[in-house]
Phi, psi and omega in degrees: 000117167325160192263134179273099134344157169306310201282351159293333166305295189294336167313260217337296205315111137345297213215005158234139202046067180311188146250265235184356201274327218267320178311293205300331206279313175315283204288310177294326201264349204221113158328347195212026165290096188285098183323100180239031188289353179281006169284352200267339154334284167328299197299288180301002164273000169247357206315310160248027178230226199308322189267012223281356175246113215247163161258091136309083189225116210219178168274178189323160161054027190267326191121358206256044087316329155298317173277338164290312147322317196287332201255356170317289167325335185248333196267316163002122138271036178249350155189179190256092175280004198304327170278342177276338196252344189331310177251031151287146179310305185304347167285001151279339182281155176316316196238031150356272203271010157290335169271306163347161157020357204286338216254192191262125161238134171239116180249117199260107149282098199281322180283349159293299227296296181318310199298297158325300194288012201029018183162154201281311183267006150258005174349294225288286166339292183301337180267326194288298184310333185274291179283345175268321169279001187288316190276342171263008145307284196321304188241064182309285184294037182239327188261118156289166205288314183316339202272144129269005192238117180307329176290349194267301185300313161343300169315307174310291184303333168290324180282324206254349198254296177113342224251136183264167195252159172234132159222076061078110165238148173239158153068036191270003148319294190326323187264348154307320188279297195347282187312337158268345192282126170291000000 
């Protein structure tokens, strides 16, 4: 059998290194796109350090499915964005293209997530199960068969590896409203 490439790995994925598509159609395709690339700025003066954990929390129709497509799109090594932000403000910062396409991302839509999982209390099941085999595609010798928890497999592949994640949730609401409805 030919040896599978990366980049046969990454069609495949869901949810770890998505590619650019949801950014490109938003940004390139729609007549009423508003340039918000300087969160991606921001984001990279926190990525890794003390504060390295963000919050988007804005009301409804605010956009921040978009910024979250948006921060998919640039940071994904699952593809190349470089022609979609080129005549964006962030292809003006210094470290741009220190960041592009470079990291590992698992990007989770709790309301897709949900939607798959049939019902708000299995998600949680469901996102572990989804994404640790998508990450033992990727990193077959880093995850034991015992771990069940996407944070357990995280854990592994960083202890054997070194290598950190970026992961980008939308719609992480969604099991907060569940949960008050009676």
């Amino acid at each position: 059998a030919p040896s599978r490439g990366l980049g046969d790995v990454y069609k495949r994925q869901l949810y770890l290194n998505p590619g650019n598509e949801e950014f490109r159609n938003a940004a390139i395709h729609s007549k009423i796109y508003v340039d918000k690339t300087e969160m991606i700025k921001f984001t990279n003066s926190q990525l890794f350090g003390e504060h390295k954990n963000i919050c988007v929390s804005r009301p409804r129709r605010f956009g921040k499915s978009m910024a979250a497509n948006m921060l998919v799109a640039y940071y994904s090594k699952g593809c190349d964005s470089a022609d979609i932000f080129a005549d964006y403000e962030i292809s003006h910062a210094g470290d741009f293209r220190q960041h592009l396409n470079k990291h590992d991302v698992i990007h989770l839509d709790i309301q897709w997530c949900s939607m798959d999982a049939g019902s708000p209390k299995q998600t949680v099941t469901y996102i572990n199960a989804n994404v640790i085999r998508e990450l033992k595609e990727m990193y077959p010798d880093y995850i034991p068969d015992s771990v069940t928890t996407v944070y357990g497999a995280l854990s592994y592949i960083n202890s054997c590896s070194g290598k950190k994640f970026i992961v980008i949730i939308d719609e992480w609401d969604l099991s907060l409203i569940h949960i008050s409805e009676p």
